[in-house]
C-alpha positions in Angstrom: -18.2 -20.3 21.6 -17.6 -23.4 19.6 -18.3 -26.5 21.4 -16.7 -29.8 19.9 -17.7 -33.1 20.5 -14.9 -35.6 22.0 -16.8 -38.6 20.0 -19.4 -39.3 17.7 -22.6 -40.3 19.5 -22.3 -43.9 17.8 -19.0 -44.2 19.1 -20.6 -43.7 22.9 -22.9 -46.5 22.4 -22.3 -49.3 25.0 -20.6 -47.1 27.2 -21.6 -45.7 30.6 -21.7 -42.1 32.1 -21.9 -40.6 35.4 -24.9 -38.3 33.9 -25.9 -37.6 30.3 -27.5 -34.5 30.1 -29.6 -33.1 27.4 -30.1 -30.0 26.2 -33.1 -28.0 24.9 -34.1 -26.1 22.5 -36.4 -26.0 18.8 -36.1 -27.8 16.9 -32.9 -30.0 19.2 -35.1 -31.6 21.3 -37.0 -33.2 18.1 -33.5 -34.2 16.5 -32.8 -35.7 19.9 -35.8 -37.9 20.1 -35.1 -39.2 16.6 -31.7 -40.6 17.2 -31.7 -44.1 17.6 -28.3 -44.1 19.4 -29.2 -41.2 21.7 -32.3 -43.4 22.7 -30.7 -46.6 23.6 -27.9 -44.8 25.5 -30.7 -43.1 27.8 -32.4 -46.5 27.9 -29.0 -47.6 29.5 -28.7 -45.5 31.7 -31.6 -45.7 33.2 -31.5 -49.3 33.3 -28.1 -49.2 35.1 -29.5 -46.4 37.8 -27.2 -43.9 35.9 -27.9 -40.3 36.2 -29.7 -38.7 33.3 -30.9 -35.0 32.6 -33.3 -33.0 30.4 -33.9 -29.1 30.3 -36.6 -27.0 27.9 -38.5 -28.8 25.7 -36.3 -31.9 25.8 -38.3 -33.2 29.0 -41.6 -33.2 26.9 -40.3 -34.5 23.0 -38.1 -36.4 23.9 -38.5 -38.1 27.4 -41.9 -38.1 27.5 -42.8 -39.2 24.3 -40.4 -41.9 24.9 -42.1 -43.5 27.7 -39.1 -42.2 29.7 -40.3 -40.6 32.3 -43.0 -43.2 33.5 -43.4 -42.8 37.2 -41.1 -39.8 37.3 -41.9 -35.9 38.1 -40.7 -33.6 35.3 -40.7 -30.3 34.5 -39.8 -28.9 31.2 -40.3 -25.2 29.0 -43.5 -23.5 30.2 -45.0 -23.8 26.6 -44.2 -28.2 26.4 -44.9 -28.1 30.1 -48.7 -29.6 29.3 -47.2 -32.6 27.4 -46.1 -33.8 30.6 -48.5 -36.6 31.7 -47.6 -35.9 35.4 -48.2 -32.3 35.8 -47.8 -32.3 39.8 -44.0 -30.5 39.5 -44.2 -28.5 36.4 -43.9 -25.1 37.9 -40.7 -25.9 39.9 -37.7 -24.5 38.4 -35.5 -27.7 38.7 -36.9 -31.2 39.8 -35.4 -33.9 40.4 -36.5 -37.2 40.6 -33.8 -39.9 42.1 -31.6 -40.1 39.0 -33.5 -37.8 37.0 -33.0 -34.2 37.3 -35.1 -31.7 34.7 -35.2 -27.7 34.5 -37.8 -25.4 31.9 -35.2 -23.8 29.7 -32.5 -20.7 29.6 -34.0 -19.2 32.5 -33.6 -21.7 34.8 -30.0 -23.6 33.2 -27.7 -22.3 36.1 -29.9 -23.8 38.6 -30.1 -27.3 36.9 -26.5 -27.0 36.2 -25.5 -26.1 40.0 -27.8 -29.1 41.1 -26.2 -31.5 38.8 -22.8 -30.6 40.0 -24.3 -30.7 43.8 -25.7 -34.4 43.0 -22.6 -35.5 41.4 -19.4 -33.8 43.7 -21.8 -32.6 46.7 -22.8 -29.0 48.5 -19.0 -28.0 48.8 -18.2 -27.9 44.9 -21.6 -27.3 44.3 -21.1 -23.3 46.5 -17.5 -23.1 44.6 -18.8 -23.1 41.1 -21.6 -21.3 41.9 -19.1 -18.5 43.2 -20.9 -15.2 43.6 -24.1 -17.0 42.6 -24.0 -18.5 46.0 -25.3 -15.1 47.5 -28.8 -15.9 46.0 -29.1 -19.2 48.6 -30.6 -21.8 45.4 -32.2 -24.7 46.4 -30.1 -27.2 44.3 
């Protein structure tokens, strides 16, 4: 599947989002930390009590090593999970944290994905996506 962006990511600056969600992934989450634009948009967002998400190592490189997740509970990818300086949620599968909601990797991407679309349009669109899924009873 090819996956094209709508804009370039200096195009999005100064804009704002019902969530941004980042992805994980070697060596991604290090190319996402370095981006200057990527940075300030997060730093928006979270100044503006905008939703804002993180999965696999992303949690760790790039949120973490930020400052970003100050007062927050994280998880991230079992083998970045240790970078986390707040280890107490680390080996939940999906946490979220008011507007922050973080997952450890592939494993684990339908259930961060089902609980950002349960934050965002509620239970109800949340159990229609999910589909078949539904059977297994998540706790999103």
């Amino acid at each position: 599947m090819k996956i094209q962006a709508d804009k370039l990511i200096s195009e999005a600056a100064g804009s704002m989002y019902d969530l941004i969600a980042l992805p994980g992934g070697m060596p991604g989450a290090e190319h996402l930390r370095d981006s200057a634009e990527l940075n300030q948009l997060i730093t928006q967002q979270q100044q503006a009590d905008g939703m804002y998400a993180a999965i696999c190592a992303t949690p760790a490189v790039f949120l973490e090593a930020k400052g970003m997740l100050q007062g927050k509970q994280a998880t991230a990818h079992p083998a970045f999970a240790d970078k986390l300086a707040n280890q107490a949620a680390v080996q939940q599968r999906v946490v979220v944290d008011g507007k922050l909601t973080t997952s450890r990797g592939p494993g684990t991407a339908f259930e961060w994905a089902l609980s950002l679309v349960k934050q965002l349009y509620g239970e109800e669109k949340m159990r229609e996506v999910a589909g078949p899924m539904v059977m297994y009873d998540f706790k999103v």
